[in-house]
C-alpha positions as CSV (number, residue, x, y, z in Angstrom):
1,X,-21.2,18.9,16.8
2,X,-17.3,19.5,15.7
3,X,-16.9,17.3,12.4
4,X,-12.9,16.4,11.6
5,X,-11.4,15.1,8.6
6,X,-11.4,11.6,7.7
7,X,-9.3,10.0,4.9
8,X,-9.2,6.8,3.7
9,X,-6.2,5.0,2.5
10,X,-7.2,2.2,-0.1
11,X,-5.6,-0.4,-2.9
12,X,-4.7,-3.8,-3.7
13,X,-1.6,-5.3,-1.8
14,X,1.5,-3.9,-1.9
15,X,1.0,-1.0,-2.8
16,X,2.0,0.9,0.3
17,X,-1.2,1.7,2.2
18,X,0.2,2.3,5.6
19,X,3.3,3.3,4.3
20,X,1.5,6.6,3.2
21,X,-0.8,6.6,6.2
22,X,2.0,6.9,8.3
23,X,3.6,9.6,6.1
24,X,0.6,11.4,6.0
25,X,-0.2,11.1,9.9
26,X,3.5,12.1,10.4
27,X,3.5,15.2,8.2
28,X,-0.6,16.8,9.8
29,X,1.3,16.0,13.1
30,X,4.0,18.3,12.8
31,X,1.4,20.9,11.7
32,X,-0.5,20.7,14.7
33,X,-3.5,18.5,14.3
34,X,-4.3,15.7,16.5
35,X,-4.6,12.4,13.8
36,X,-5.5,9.2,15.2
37,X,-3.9,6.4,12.9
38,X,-5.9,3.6,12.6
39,X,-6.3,0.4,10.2
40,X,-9.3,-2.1,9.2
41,X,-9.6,-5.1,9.8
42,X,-8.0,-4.8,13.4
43,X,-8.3,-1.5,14.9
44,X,-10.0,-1.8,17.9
45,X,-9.3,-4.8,20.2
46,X,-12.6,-6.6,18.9
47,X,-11.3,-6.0,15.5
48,X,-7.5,-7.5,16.2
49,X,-9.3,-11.0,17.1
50,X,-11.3,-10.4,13.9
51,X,-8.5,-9.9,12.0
52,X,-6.6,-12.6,13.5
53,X,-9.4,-14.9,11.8
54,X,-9.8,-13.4,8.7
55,X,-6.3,-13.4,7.8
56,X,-4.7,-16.6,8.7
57,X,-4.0,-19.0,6.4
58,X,-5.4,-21.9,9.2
59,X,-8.6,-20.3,9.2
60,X,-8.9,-22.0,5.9
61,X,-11.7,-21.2,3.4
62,X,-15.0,-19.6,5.0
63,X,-18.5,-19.0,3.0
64,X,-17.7,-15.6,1.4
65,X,-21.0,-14.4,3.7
66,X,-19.5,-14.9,6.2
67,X,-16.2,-13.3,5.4
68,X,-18.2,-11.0,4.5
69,X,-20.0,-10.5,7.6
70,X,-17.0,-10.5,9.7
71,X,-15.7,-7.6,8.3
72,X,-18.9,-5.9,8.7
73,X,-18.7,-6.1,12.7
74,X,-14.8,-5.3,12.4
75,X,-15.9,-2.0,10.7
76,X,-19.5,-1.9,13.0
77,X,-17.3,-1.6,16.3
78,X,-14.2,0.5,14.7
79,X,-16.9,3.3,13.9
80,X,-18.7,3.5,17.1
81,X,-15.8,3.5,19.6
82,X,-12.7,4.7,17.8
83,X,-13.4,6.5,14.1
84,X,-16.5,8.2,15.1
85,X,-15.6,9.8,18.3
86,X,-12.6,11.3,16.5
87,X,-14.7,12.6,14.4
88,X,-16.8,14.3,16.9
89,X,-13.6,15.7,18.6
90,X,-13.2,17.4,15.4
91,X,-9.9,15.1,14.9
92,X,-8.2,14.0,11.8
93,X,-8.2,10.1,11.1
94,X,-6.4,8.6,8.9
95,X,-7.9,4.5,8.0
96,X,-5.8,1.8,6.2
97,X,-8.5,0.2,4.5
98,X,-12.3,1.0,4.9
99,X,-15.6,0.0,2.6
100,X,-14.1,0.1,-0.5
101,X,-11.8,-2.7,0.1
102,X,-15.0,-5.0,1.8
103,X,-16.6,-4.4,-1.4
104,X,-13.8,-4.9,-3.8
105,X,-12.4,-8.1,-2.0
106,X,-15.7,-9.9,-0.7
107,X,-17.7,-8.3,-3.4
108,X,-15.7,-7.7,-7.1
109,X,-12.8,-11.0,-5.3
110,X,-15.7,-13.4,-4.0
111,X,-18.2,-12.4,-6.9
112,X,-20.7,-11.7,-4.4
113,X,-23.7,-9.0,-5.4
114,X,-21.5,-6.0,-5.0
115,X,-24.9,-3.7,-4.1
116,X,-26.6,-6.3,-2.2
117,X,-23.4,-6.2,0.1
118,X,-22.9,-2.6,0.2
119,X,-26.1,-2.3,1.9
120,X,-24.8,-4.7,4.7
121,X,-22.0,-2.5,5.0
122,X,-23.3,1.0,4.8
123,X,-25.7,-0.4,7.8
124,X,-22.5,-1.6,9.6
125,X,-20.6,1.8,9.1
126,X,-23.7,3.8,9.9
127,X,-22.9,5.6,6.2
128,X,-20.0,7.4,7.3
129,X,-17.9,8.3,4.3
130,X,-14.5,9.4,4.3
131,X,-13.7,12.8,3.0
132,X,-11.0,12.0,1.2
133,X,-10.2,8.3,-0.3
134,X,-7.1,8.0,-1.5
135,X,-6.7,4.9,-3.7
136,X,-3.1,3.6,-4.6
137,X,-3.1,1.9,-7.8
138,X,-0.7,-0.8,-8.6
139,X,-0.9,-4.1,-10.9
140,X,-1.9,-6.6,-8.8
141,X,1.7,-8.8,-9.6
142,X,3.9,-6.3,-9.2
143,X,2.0,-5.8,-5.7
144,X,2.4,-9.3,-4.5
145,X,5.9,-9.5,-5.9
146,X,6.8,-7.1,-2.9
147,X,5.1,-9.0,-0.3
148,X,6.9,-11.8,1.2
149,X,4.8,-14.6,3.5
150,X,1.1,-14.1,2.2
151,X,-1.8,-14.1,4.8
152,X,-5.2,-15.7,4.3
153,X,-6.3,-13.2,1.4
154,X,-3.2,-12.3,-0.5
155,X,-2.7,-16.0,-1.3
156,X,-6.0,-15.5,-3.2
157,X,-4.9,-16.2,-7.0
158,X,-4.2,-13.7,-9.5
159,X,-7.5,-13.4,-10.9
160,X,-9.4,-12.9,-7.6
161,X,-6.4,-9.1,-7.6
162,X,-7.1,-8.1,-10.5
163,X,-11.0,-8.5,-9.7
164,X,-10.6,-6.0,-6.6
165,X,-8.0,-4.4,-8.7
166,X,-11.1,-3.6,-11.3
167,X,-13.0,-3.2,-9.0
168,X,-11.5,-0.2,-6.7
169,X,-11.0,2.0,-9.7
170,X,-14.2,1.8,-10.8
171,X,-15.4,3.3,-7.4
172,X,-13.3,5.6,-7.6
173,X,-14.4,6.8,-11.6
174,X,-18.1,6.6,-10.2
175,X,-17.2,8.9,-7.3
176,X,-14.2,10.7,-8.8
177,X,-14.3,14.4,-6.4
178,X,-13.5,12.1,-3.3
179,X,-10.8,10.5,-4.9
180,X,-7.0,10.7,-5.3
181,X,-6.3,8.0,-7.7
182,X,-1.8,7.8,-7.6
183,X,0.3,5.1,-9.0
184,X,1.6,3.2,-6.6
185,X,4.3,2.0,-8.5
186,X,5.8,5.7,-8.3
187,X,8.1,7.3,-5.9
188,X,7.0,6.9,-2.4
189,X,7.9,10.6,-1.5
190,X,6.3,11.6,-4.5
191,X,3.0,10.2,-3.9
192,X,3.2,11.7,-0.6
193,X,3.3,15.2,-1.7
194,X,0.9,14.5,-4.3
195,X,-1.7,13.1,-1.1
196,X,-0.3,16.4,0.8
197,X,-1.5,18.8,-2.4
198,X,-5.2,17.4,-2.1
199,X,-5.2,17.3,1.7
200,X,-4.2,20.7,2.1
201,X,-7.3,22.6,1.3
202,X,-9.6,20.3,3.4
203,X,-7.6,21.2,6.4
204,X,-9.2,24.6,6.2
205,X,-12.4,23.1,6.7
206,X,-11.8,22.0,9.6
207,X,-13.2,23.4,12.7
């Protein structure tokens, strides 16, 4: 079975997650490899009505289970139909968002049992990890300062940020080889050659 490269873009908001996922998908592609772009929640057609829910400020507040839950089944479907068979294609995806940021927002934000839910949602993602996570670190107020019309979770308070804020660098200091930890309050191109650097050799395990 042909195994690609998958790599994870992570991070609170505003810190230029798919800015970089498109950089990086941009630069593999004029090198040759096939890269399927994707997001989470949202990236399958299932997922966009998902999403759609999650994230609209008329949804209102749910039980943080079942936030919780709903994000499982986004990441349940985007695995088996769209992440996984890249994968097997012995393709390169590149995710805006991915476990980390279930456990950090409805985990670390909601205060549920971080461990309790990571089982929920290794079950949901069939334990597929990403090669590479790359986590963009920014202060959680200088991240909403550059966001303008908040959705359903980025009109969370300050303290609820700086909880997944807390929370995504500890992953990432338990885990540290699979991380790229860059501050996302840097120089856009900057942290994009910086992602390039630790991306590089990986592409030579490729099949």
């Amino acid at each position: 079975m042909r195994t690609g490269l998958f790599v994870a873009f992570e991070g609170g908001e505003g810190g230029g997650k798919s800015t970089q996922a498109g950089l990086l998908t941009r630069w593999l592609t004029d090198i040759g490899h096939t890269v399927v772009q994707t997001r989470e929640p949202g990236g399958t057609d299932v997922g966009g009505q998902i999403r759609s829910i999650l994230l609209d400020p008329d949804t209102g507040a749910l039980s943080p289970r079942t936030e919780s839950l709903l994000y499982a089944a986004d990441k349940a479907e985007h695995v088996d139909t769209v992440i996984m068979p890249a994968l097997q294609a012995g393709h390169i995806v590149v995710c805006d968002r991915y476990v980390d940021s279930t456990l950090a927002y409805q985990g670390a934000g909601r205060t549920l049992d971080v461990a309790e839910l990571e089982g929920v949602v290794r079950w949901a993602t069939r334990d597929l990890r990403p090669h590479l996570t790359v986590l963009l670190d920014i202060d959680p107020e200088t991240g909403l300062a550059r966001i303008s019309g908040h959705d359903r979770i980025e009109a969370e308070p300050l303290d609820f940020h700086r909880r997944v804020r807390a929370s995504f660098l500890d992953f990432a200091a338990r885990d540290d080889p699979r991380y790229l930890v860059a501050d996302a309050s840097g120089d856009a191109e900057g942290i994009h050659h910086a992602i390039r650097a630790r991306v590089t050799p990986l592409l030579a395990e490729l099949p």
